[in-house]
N, CA and C atoms as a LAMMPS dump frame, in Angstrom:
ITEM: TIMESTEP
0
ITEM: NUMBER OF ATOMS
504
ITEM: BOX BOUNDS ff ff ff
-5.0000000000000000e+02 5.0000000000000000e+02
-5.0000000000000000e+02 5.0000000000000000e+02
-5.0000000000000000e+02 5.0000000000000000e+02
ITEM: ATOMS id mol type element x y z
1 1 1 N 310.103 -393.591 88.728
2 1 2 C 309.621 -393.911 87.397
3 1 3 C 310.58 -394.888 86.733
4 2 1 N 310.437 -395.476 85.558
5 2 2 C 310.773 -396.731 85.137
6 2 3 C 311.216 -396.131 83.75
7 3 1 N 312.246 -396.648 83.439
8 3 2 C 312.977 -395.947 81.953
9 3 3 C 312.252 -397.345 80.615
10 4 1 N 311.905 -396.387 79.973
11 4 2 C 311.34 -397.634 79.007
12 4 3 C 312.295 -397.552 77.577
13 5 1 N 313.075 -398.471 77.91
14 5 2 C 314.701 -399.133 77.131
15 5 3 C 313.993 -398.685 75.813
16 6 1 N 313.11 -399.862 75.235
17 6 2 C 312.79 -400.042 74.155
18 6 3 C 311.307 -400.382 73.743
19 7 1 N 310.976 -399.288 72.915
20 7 2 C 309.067 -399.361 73.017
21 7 3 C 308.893 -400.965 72.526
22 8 1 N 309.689 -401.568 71.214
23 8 2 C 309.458 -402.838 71.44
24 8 3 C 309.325 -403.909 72.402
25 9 1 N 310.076 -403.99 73.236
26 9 2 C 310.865 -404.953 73.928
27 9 3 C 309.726 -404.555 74.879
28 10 1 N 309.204 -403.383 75.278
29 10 2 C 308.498 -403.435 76.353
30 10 3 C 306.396 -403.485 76.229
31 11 1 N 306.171 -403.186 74.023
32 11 2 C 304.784 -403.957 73.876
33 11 3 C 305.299 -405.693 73.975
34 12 1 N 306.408 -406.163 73.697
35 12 2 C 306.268 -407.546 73.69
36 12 3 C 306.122 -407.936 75.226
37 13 1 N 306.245 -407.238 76.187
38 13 2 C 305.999 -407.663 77.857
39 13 3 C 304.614 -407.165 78.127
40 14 1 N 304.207 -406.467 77.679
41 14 2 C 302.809 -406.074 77.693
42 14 3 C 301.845 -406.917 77.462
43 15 1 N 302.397 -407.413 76.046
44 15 2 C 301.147 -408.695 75.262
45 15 3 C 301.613 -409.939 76.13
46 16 1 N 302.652 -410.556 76.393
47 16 2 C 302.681 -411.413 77.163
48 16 3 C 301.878 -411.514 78.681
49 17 1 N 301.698 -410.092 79.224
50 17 2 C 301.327 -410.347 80.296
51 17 3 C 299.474 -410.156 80.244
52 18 1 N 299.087 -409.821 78.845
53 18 2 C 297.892 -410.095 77.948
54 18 3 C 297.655 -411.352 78.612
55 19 1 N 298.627 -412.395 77.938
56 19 2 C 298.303 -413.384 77.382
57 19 3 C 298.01 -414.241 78.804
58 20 1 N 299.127 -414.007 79.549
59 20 2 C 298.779 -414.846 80.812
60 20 3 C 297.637 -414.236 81.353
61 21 1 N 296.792 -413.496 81.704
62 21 2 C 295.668 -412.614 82.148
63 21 3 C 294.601 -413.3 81.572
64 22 1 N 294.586 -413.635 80.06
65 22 2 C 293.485 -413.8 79.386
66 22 3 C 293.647 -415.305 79.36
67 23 1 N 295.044 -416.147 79.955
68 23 2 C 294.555 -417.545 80.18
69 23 3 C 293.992 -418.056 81.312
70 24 1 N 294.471 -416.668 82.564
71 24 2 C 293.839 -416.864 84.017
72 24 3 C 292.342 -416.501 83.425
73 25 1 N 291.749 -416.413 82.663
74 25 2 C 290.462 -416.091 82.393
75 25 3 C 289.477 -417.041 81.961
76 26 1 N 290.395 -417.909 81.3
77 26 2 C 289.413 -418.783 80.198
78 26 3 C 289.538 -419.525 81.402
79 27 1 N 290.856 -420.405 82.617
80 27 2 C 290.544 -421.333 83.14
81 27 3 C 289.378 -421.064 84.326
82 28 1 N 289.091 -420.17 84.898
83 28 2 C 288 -419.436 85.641
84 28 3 C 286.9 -419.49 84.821
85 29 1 N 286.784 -419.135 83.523
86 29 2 C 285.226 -418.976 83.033
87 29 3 C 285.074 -420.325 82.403
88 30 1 N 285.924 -421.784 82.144
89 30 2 C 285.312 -422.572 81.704
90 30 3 C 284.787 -423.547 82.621
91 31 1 N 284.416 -423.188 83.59
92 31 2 C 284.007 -423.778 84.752
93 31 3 C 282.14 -423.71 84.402
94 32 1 N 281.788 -425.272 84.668
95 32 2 C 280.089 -424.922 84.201
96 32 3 C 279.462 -424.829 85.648
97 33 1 N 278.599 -423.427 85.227
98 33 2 C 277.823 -422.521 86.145
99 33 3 C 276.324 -423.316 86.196
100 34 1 N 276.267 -424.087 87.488
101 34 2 C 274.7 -424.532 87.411
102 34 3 C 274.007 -423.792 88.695
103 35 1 N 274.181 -422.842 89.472
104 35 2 C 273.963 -422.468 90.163
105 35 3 C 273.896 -421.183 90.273
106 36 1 N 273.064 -420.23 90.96
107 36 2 C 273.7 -418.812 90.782
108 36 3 C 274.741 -418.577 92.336
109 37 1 N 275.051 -419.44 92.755
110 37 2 C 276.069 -419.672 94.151
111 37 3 C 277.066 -420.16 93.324
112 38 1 N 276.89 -420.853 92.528
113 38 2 C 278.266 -421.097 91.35
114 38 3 C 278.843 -420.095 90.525
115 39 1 N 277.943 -419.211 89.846
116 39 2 C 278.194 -418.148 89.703
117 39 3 C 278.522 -417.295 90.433
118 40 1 N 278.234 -416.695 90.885
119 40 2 C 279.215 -416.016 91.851
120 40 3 C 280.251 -416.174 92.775
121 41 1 N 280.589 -417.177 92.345
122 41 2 C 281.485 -418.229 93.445
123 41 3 C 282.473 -417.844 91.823
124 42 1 N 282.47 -418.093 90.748
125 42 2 C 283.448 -418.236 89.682
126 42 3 C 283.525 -416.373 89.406
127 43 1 N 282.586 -416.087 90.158
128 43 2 C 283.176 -414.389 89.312
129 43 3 C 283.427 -413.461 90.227
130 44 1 N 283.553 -414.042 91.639
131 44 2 C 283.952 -414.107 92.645
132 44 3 C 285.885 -414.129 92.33
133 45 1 N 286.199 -415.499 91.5
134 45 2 C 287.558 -415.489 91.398
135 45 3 C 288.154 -415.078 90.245
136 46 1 N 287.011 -414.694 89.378
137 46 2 C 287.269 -413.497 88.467
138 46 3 C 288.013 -412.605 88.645
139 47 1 N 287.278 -411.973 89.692
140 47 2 C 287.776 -410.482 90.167
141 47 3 C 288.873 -410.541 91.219
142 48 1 N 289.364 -411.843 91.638
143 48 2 C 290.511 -411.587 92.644
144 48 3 C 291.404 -412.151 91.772
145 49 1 N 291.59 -412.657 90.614
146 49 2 C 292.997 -413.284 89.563
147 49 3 C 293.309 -412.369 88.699
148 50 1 N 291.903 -411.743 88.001
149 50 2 C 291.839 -410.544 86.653
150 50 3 C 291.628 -409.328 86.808
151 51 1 N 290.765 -408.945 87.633
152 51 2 C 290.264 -407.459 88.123
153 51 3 C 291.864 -406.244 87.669
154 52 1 N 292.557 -406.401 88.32
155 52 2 C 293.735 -405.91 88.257
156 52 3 C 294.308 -405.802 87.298
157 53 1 N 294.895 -407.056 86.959
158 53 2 C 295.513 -406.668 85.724
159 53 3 C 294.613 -406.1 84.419
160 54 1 N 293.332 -406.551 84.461
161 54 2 C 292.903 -406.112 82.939
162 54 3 C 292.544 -404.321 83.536
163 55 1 N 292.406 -403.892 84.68
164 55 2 C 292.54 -402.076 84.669
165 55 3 C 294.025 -401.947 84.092
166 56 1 N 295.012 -402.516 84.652
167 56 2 C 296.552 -401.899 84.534
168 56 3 C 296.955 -402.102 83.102
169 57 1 N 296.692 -403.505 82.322
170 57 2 C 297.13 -403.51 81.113
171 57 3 C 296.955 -403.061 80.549
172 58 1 N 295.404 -402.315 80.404
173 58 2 C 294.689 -401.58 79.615
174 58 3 C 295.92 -399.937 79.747
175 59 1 N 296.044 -399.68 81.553
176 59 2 C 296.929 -398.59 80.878
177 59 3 C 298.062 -398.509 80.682
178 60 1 N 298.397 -399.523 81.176
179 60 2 C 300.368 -399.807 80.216
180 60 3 C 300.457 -399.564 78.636
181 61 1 N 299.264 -400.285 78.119
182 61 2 C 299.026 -400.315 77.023
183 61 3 C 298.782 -398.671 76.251
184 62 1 N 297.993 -398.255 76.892
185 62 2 C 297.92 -396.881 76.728
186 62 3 C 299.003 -395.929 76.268
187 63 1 N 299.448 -396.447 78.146
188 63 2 C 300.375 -395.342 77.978
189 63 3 C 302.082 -395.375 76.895
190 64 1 N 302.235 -396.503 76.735
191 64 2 C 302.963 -397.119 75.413
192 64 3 C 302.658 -396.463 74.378
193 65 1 N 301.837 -396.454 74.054
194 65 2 C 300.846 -395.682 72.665
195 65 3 C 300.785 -394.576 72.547
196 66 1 N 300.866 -393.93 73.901
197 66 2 C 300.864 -392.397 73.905
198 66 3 C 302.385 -392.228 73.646
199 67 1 N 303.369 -392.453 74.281
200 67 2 C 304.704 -392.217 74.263
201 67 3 C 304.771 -392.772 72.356
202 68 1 N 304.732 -393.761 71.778
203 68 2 C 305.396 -393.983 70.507
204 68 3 C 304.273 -392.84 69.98
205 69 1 N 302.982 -392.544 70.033
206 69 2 C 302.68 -391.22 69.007
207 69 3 C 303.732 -389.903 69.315
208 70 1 N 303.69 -389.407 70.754
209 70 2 C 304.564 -388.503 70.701
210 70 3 C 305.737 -388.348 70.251
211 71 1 N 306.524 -389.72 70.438
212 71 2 C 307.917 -389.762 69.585
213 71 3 C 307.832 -389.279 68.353
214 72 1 N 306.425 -390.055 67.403
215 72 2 C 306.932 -389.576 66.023
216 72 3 C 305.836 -388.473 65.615
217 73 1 N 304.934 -387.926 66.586
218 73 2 C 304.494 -386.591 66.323
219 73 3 C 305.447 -385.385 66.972
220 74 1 N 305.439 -385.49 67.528
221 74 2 C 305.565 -384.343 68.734
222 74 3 C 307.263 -384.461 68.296
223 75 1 N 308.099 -385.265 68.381
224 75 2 C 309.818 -385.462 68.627
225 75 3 C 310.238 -386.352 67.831
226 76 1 N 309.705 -386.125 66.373
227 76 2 C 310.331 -387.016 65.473
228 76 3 C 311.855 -386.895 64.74
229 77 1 N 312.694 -387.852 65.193
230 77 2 C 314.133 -388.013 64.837
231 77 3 C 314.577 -387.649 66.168
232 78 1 N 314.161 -387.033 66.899
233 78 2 C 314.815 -386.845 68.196
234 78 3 C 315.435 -388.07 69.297
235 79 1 N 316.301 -387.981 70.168
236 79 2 C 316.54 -388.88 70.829
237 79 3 C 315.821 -388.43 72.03
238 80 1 N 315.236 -389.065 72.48
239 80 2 C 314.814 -388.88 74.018
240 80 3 C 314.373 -390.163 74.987
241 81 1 N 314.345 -389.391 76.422
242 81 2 C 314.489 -390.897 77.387
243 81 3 C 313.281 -390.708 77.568
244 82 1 N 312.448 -391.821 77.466
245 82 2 C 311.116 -392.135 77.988
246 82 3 C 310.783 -392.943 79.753
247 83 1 N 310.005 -392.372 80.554
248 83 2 C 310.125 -392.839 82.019
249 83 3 C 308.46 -392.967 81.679
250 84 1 N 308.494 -394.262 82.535
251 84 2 C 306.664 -393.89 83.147
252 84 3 C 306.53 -394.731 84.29
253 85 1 N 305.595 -394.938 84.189
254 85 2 C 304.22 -395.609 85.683
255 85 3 C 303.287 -396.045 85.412
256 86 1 N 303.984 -397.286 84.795
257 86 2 C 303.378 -398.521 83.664
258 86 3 C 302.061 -399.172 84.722
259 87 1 N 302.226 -399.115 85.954
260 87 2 C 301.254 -399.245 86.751
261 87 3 C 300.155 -398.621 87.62
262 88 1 N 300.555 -396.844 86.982
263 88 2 C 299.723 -396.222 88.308
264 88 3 C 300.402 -395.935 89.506
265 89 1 N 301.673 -396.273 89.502
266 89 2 C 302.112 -396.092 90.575
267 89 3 C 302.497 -395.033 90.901
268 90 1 N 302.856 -394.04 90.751
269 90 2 C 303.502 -392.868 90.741
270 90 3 C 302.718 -391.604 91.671
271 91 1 N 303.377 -390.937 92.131
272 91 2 C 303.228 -390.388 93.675
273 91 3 C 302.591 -389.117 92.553
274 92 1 N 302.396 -387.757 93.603
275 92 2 C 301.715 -386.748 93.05
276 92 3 C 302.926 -385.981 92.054
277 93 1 N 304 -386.5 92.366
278 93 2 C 304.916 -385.238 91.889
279 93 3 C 305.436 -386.029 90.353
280 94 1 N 304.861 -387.828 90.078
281 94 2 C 305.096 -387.518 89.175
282 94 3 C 304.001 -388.43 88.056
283 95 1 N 303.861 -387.858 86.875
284 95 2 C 303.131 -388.291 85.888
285 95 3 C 303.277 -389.534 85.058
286 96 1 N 302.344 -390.474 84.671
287 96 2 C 302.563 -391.045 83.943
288 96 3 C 303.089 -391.989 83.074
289 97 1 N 303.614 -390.851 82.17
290 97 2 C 304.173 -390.429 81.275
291 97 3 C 305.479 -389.758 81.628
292 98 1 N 306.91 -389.39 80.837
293 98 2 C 307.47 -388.466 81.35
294 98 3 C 308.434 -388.565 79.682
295 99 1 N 309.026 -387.221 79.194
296 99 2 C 309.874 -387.079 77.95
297 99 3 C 311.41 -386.33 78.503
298 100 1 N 312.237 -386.822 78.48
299 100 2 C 313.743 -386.095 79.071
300 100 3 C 314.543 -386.157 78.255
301 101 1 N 315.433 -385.144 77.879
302 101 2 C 316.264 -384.583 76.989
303 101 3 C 317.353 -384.149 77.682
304 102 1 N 318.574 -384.656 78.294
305 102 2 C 319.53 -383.893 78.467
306 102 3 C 319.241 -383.275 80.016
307 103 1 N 318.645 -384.117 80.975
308 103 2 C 318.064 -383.755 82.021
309 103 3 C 316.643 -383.193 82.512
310 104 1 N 316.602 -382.194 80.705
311 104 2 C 315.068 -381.51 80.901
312 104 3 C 314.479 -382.344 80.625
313 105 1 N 313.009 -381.908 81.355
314 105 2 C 311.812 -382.439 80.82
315 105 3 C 310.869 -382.164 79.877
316 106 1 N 311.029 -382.876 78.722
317 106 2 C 310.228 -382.099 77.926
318 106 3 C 308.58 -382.212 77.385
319 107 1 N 308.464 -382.89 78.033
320 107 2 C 306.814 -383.686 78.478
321 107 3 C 306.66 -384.406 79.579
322 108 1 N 305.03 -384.112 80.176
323 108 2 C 304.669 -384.923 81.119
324 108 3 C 302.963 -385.103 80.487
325 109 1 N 302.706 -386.239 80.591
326 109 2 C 301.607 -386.817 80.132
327 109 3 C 301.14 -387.763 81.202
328 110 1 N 299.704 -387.815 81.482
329 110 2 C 298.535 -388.857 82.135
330 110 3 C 297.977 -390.016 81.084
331 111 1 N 297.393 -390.721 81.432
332 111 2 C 297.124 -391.616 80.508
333 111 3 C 295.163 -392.193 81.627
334 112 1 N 294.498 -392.053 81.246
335 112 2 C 293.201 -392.809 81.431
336 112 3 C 292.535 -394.376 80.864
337 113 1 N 292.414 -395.083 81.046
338 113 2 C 291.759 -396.271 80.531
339 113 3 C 290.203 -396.342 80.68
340 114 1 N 289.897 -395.033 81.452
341 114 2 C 288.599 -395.3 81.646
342 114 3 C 287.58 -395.127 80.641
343 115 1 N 286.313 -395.405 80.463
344 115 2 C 285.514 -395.209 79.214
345 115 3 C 284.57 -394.662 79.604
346 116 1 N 283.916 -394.463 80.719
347 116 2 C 282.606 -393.047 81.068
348 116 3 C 283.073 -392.295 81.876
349 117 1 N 282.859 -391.051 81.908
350 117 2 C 282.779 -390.169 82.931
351 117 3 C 281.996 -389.83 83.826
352 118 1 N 281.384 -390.864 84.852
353 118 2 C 280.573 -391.14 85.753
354 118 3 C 281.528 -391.287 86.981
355 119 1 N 280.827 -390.484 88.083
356 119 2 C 280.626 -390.913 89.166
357 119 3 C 282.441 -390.292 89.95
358 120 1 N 283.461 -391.547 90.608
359 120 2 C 284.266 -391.146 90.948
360 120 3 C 285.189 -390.783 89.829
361 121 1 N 285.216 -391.564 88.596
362 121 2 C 285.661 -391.003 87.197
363 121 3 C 285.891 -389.831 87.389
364 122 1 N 284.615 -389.001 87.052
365 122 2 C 284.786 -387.568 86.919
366 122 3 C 285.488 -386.487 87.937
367 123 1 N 285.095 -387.108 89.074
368 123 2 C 286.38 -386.387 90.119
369 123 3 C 288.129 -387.288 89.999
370 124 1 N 288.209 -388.212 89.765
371 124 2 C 289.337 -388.719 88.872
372 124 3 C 290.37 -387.731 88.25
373 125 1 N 289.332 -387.521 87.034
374 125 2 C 289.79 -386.479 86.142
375 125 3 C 290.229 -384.957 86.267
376 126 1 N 288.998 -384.453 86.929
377 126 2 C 289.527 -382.907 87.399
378 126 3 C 290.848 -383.361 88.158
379 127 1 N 291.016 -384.584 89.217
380 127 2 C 292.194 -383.983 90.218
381 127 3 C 293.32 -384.537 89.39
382 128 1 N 293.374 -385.159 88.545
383 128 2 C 294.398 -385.525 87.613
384 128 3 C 294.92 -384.302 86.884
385 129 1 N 294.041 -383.799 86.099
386 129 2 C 294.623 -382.861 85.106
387 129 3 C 294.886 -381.549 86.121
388 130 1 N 294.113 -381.227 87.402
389 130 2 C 295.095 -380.214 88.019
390 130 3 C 296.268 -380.326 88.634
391 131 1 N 296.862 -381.724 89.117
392 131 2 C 298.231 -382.298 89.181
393 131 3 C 299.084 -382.315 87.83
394 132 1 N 298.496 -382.506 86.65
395 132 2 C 299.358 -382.501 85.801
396 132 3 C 299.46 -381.518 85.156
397 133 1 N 298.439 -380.365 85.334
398 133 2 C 298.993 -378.681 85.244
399 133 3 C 300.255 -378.191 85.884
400 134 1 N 300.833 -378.664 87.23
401 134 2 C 301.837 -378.212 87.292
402 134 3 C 302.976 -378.707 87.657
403 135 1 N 302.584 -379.643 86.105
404 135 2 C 303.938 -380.593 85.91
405 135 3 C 305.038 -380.025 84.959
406 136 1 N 306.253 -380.169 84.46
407 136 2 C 306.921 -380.142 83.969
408 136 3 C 306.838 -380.157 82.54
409 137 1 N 307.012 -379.36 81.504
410 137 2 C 307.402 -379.836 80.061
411 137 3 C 305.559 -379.261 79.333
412 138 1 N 305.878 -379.965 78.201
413 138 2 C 304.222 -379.863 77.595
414 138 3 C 303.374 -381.034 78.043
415 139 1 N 301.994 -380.87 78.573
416 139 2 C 301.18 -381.382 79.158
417 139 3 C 299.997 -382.395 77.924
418 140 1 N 300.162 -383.237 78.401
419 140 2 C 299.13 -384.045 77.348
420 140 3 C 298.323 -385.145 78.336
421 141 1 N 296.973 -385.104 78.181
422 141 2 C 296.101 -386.101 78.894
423 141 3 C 295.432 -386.748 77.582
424 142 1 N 295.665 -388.461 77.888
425 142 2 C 295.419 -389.238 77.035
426 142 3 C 294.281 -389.905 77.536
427 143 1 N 293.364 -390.187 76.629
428 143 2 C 291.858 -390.985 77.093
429 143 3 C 291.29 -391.656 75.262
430 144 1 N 290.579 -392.672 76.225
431 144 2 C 290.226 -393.884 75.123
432 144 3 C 288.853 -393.515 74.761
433 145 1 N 288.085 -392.572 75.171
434 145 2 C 286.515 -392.645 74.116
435 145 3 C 286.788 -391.264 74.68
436 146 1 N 285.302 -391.211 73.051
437 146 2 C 284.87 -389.588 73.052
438 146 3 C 284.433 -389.038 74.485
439 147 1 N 283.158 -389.813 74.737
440 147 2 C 282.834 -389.333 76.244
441 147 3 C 284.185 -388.81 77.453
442 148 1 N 284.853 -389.629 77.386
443 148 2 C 285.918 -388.941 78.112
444 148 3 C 286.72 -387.763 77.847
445 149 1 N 286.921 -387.941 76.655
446 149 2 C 287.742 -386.597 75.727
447 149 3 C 286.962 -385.726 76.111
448 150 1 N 285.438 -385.656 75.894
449 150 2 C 284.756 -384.123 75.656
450 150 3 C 284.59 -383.553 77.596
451 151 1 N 284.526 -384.731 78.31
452 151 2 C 284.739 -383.998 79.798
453 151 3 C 286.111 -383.748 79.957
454 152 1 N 287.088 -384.392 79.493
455 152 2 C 288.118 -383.644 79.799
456 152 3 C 288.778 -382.602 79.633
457 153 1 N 288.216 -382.322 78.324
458 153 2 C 288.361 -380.967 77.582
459 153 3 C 287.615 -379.671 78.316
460 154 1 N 286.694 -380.13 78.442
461 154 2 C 285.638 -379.25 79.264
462 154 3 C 286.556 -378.963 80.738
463 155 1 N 287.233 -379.76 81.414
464 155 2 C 288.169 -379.603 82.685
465 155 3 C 288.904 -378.809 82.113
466 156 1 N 290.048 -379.009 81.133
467 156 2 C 290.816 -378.139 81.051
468 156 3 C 290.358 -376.717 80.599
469 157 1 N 289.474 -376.744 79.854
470 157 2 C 289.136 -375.049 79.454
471 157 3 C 288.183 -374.221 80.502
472 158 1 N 287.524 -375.016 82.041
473 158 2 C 287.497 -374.112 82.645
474 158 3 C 287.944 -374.272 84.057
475 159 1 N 289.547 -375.221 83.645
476 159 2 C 290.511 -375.056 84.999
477 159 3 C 291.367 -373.805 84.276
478 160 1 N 291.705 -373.473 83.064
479 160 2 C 292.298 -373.11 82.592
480 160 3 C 293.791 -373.38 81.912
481 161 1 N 293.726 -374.453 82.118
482 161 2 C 294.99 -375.526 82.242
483 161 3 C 295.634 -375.692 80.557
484 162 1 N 296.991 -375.961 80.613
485 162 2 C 297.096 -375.799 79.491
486 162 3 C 297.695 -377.34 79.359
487 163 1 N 296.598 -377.933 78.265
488 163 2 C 296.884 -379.476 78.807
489 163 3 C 296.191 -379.903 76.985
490 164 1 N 296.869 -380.865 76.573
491 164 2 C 296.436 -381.261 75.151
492 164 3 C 295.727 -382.511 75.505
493 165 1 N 294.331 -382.223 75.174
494 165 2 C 293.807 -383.761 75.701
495 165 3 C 293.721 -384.457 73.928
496 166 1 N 294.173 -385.372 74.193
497 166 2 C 294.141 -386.369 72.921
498 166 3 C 293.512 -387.783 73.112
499 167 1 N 293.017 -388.173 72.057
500 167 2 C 292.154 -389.607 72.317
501 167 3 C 293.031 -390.73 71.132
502 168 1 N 293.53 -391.813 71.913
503 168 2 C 293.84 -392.652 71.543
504 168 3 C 293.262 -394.041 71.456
């Protein structure tokens, strides 16, 4: 996991890497489509320049957001080290998210970008929040629309899991 120095220092690398994403975008889409072999030929290189980053930014972004609410809900005035997996990367054993105090852990949090709960989504979710049941610290699963909140909620109350799903 990745120590995140400074929540500033690390939305200003976030929006920057916005910015380059969303200029690999405009030079791909201002290309004029007279064909539907042209089209798909341009959204074709859509999805091999942008595909990626706009899933991951979305949850860097996230998960940024989740960590500065918890700071000043959950651990306000407190000092604590913030770790995550600004990319998804992170193996089964660890989350996210992560809150450390003095070695302990005092949170482990997931973070979702997704917006329906369809299909592999929804198996997504169950195997997420039962990995992050028996994680470390207080448990929080973060998601961006209602639809997601209300299945996830529904996971945790009949995995039994003791997991704060919050929508950001």
């Amino acid at each position: 996991m990745e120590h995140i120095h400074s929540f500033t220092e690390t939305e200003q690398r976030i929006l920057a890497d916005i910015r380059r994403c969303l200029e690999s975008i405009r030079e791909i889409t201002i290309q004029d489509v007279t064909s539907a072999i042209d089209g798909v030929s341009v959204l074709s290189r859509l999805r091999q320049v942008a595909y990626e980053d706009i899933n991951q930014l979305q949850h860097e972004e996230m998960a940024l957001r989740a960590a500065r609410l918890l700071q000043d809900t959950e651990f306000p005035g407190q000092q604590l080290d913030w770790y995550w997996n600004p990319r998804q990367t992170g193996d089964d054993s660890e989350p996210d998210l992560r809150a450390v105090r003095g070695g302990e852990v005092l949170l482990s949090a997931e973070v979702t970008a997704s917006e329906r709960p369809v299909g592999t989504i929804d198996t997504r979710i169950r195997d997420t929040l039962a990995k992050l049941s028996s994680m470390p610290g207080r448990r929080f699963y973060f998601v961006r629309t209602a639809s997601i909140e209300q299945r996830a909620k529904t996971k945790v109350e009949k995995g039994g899991f003791a997991i704060e799903v919050k929508r950001i």
